[in-house]
C-alpha positions in Angstrom: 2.7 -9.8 16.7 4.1 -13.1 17.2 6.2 -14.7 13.7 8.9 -17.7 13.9 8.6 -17.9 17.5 9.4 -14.1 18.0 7.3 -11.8 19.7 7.4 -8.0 17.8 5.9 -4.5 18.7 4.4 -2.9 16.1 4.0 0.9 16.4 0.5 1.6 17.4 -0.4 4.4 14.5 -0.1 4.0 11.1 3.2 5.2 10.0 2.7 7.3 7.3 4.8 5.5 4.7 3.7 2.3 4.9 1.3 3.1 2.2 3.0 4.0 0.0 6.0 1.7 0.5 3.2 -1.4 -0.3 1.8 0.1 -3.3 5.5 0.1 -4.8 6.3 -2.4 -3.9 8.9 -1.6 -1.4 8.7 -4.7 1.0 11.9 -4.6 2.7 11.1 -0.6 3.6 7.9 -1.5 4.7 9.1 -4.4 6.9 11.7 -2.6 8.1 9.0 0.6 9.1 7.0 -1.4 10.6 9.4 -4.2 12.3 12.8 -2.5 13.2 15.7 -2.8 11.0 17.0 -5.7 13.2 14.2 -7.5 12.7 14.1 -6.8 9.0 15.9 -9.9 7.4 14.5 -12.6 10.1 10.9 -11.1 9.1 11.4 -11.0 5.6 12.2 -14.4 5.4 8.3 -14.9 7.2 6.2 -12.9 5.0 4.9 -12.2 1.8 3.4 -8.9 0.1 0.0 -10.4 0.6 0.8 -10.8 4.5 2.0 -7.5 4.8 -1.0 -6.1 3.0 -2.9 -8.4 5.5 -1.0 -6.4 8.5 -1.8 -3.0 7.0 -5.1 -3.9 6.8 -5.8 -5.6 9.7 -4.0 -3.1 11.9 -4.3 0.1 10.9 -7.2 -0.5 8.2 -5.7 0.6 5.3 -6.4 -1.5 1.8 -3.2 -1.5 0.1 -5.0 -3.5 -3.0 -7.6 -0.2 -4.1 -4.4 2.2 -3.3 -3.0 0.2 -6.3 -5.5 0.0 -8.3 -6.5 3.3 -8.1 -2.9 4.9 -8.8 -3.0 2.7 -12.4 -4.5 4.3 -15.5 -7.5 2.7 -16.8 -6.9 1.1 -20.2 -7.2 2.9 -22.9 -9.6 1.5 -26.1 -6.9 3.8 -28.4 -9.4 6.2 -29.7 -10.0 9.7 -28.4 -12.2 9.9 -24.7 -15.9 10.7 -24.8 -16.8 14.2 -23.0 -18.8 12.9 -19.4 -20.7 16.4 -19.5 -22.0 19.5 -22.2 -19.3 22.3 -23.0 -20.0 25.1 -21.3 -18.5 28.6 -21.4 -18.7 31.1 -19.3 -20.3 34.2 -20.9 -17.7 37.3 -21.4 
């Protein structure tokens, strides 16, 4: 990958916590995972969260955005939650 006139080797698999590190948040880990941890300030300086979710993406086809979502609650109305299904019990 080629930023600020520097040419960078990514690692060829998806390392397994880059995931995780872009759903909290945790750019400089993620740059620095992905990047080298010389490379870490001169690339942070390049890139946003939005290009590093880009990168994840586009390289090892992850979708950082519905890993986030999906780890939020839904929002709550305040009352109590309507059963989905009937009770059932098992007979004894």
């Amino acid at each position: 990958m080629r930023l600020g006139g520097h040419d960078y080797l990514l690692p060829p698999r998806l390392p397994l916590a880059l995931g995780q590190y872009l759903v909290e948040g945790r750019s400089v880990d993620a740059i620095t995972l992905l990047f080298g941890a010389a490379a870490a300030p001169a690339v942070l300086a390049l890139l946003t969260d939005d290009d590093l979710s880009a990168i994840a993406e586009d390289l090892y086809g992850i979708n950082v955005g519905e890993s986030a979502a999906a780890s939020r609650p839904s929002a709550s109305n305040g009352g109590p939650s309507k059963p989905t299904s009937p009770a059932t019990t098992a007979p004894s």
